[in-house]
N, C-alpha and C positions, 0 to 999 in steps of 0.2 A: 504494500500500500504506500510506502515513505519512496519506495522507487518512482509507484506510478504517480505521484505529486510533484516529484523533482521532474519528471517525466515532461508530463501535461500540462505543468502549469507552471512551471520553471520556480517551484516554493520549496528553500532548503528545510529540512524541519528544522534541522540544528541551526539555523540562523535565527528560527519564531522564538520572542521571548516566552519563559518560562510560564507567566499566568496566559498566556496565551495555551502552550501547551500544557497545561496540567489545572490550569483552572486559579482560581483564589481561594483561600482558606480565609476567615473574617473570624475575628477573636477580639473579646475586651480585654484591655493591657491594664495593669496596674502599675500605678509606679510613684514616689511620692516624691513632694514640692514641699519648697520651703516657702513659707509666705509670712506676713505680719497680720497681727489684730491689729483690733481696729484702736489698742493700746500700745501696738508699738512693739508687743512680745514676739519673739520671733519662733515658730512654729513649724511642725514637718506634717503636712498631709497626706491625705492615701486620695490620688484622684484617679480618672481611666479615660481609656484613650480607645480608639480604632485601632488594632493593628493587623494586616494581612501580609501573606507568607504563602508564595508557591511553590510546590514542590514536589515529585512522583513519589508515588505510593506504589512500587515495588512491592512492596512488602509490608507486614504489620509489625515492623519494632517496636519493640515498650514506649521509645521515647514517640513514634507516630502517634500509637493509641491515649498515650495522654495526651497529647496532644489536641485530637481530635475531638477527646470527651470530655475536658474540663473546661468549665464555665469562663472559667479568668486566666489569664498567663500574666507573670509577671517580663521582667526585662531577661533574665536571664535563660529562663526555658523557650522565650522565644531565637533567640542565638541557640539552643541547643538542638530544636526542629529544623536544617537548613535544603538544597538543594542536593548537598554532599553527603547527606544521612541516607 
């Protein structure tokens, strides 16, 4: 099939970016801020964010399946999910 594409229609696969070919994974990020009251105190929050991450699914490694199934990732497990896993 990757033949008849480079074939027909002159489209390398391996040139298509990655959420093109594998799609988008969409996860709430956690991560915390420093901010001030409204006194001046200076404080560390938990806030979240968007984050998405594409990447083949070969296979079901531990680090895929949490991935997949947990509600929240922090900053770290999202560098642990990459294209190279």
């Amino acid at each position: 099939m990757l033949t008849r594409l480079k074939e027909e229609k002159n489209i390398d696969w391996n040139d298509c970016p990655d959420w093109y070919k594998w799609g988008t994974f969409i996860k709430k990020e956690g991560y915390l801020l420093e901010t001030e009251t409204p006194t001046k105190a200076k404080v560390m929050v938990k806030r979240h964010r968007t984050a998405t991450s594409s990447f083949p699914l070969s296979g079901f490694s531990p680090e895929h399946m949490r991935f997949l199934l947990c509600k929240e990732i922090n900053n770290t497990e999202k560098a642990d999910v990459s294209v190279n896993s």
